[in-house]
C-alpha positions as CSV (number, residue, x, y, z in Angstrom):
1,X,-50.1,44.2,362.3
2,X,-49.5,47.3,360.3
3,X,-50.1,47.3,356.6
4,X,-46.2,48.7,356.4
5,X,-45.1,45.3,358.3
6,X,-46.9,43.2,356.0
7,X,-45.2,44.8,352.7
8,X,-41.5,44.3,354.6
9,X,-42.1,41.0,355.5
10,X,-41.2,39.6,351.9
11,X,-38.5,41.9,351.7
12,X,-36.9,41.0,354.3
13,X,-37.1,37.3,353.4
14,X,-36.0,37.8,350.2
15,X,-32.9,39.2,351.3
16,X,-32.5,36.5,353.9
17,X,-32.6,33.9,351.0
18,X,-30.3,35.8,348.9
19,X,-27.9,35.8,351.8
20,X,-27.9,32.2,351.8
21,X,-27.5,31.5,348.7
22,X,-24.5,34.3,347.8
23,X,-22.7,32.1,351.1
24,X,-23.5,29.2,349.7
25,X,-21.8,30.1,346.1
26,X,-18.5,31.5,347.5
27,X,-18.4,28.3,349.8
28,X,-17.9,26.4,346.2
29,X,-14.7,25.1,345.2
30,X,-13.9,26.4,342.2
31,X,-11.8,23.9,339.9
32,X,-8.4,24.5,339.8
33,X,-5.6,24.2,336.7
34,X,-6.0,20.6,335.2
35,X,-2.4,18.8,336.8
36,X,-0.1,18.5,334.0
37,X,0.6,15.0,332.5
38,X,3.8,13.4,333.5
39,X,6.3,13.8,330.7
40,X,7.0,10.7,329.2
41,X,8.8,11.0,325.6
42,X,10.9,14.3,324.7
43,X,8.3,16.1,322.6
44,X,9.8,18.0,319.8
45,X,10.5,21.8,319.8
46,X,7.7,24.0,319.1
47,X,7.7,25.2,315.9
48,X,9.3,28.6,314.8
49,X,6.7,31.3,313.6
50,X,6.8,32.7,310.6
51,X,8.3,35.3,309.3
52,X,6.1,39.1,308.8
53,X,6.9,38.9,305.4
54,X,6.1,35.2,304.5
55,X,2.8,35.9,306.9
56,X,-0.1,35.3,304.4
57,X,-1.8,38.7,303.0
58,X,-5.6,37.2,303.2
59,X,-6.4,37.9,306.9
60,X,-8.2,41.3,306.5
61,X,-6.7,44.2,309.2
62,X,-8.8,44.5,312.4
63,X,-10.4,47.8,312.9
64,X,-9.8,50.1,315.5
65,X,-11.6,51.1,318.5
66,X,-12.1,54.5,317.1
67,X,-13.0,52.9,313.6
68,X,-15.8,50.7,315.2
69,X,-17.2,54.1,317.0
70,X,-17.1,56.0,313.9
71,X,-18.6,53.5,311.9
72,X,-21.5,53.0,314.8
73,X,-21.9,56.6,314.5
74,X,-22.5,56.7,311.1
75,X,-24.8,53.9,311.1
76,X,-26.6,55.4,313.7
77,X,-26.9,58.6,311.8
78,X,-28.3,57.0,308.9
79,X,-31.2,54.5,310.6
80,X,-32.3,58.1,312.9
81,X,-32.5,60.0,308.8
82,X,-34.6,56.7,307.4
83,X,-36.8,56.4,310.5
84,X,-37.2,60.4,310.4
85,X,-37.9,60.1,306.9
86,X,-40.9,57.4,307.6
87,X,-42.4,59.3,310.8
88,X,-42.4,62.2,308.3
89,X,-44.3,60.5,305.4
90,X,-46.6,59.0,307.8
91,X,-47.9,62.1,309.2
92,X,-48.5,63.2,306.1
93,X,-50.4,60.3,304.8
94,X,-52.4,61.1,308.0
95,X,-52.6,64.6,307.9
96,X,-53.7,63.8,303.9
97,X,-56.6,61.4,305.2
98,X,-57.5,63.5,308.3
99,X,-58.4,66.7,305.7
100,X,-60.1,64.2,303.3
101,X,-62.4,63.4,306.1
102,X,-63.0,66.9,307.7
103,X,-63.6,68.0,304.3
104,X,-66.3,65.2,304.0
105,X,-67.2,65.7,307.0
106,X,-68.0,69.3,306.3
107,X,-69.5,69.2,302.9
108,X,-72.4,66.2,304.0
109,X,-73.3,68.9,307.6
110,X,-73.7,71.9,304.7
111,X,-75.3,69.8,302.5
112,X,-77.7,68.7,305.3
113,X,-78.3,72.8,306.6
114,X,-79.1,73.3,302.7
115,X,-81.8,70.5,303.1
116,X,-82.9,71.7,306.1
117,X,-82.9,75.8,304.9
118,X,-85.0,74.5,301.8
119,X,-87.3,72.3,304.2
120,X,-88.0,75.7,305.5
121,X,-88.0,78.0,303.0
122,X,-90.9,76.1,301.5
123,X,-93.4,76.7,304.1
124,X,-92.4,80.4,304.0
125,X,-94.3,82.2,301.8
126,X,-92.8,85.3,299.7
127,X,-89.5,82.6,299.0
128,X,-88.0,80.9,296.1
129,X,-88.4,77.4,297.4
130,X,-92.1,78.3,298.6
131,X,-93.0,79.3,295.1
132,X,-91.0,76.4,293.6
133,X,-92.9,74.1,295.8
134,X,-96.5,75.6,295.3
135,X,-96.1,76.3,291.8
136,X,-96.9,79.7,292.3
C-alpha cells in the first residue's frame, strides 16, 4: 500500500457515510399541515381592525434596511477610532518603557567602561587615577 491510499481511505468513507445519511434524511417524512377540526358551532366573525387613526401611537417605527446599514457603519467607525486610539497609546506606553530601559541599559555599560578605564588608569603611571591612587 501507498502512503497516498492510506490518506484516501478515510476520505472516501467519510463520504460513503455522509451519503447514507443525506438518503436517509430526505427518506423522512416530513409532517404535514395539522387536519383542521371539524366545525362544530358557527364561530363568530373575526373582528374588524382598527382604524390608522385610532391605531395606538406607542409602537416605535421600524428602521430601514438602509437605516440599520448606516447605523452599523457608524458604529463600526467608531469601535475601529477607540481600538486605534488604544493600539496607539499602547505603543507608546511601550515605546516610553523600551527607552527607559535602553537608556538604563546604557548608562550602567558606561558606568561599567568608567570602572574599568579607572581600573586601568591606576596602574598607568603619568595618569590622574595613578597619582590619585599612589598618592603621588
Amino acid at each position: 500500500m501507498t502512503s497516498s491510499f492510506i490518506r484516501t481511505v478515510p476520505a472516501i468513507l467519510a463520504l460513503g457515510i455522509a451519503s447514507i445519511g443525506f438518503s436517509a434524511v430526505a427518506q423522512t417524512a416530513t409532517p404535514g399541515p395539522a387536519p383542521a377540526a371539524p366545525m362544530t358551532a358557527p364561530q363568530a366573525a373575526p373582528a374588524r381592525p382598527m382604524a390608522p387613526a385610532m391605531a395606538p401611537a406607542t409602537t416605535p417605527a421600524q428602521p430601514t434596511v438602509g437605516e440599520k446599514a448606516v447605523d452599523g457603519a457608524k458604529r463600526a467607525g467608531a469601535a475601529t477610532k477607540r481600538t486605534a486610539k488604544k493600539a496607539g497609546n499602547a505603543t507608546k506606553r511601550a515605546a516610553k518603557k523600551t527607552g527607559n530601559v535602553i537608556s538604563n541599559t546604557a548608562s550602567k555599560a558606561a558606568g561599567g567602561v568608567r570602572a574599568a578605564g579607572h581600573k586601568i588608569g591606576e596602574k598607568i603611571p603619568g595618569t590622574a587615577e595613578h597619582a590619585a591612587a599612589t598618592g603621588k
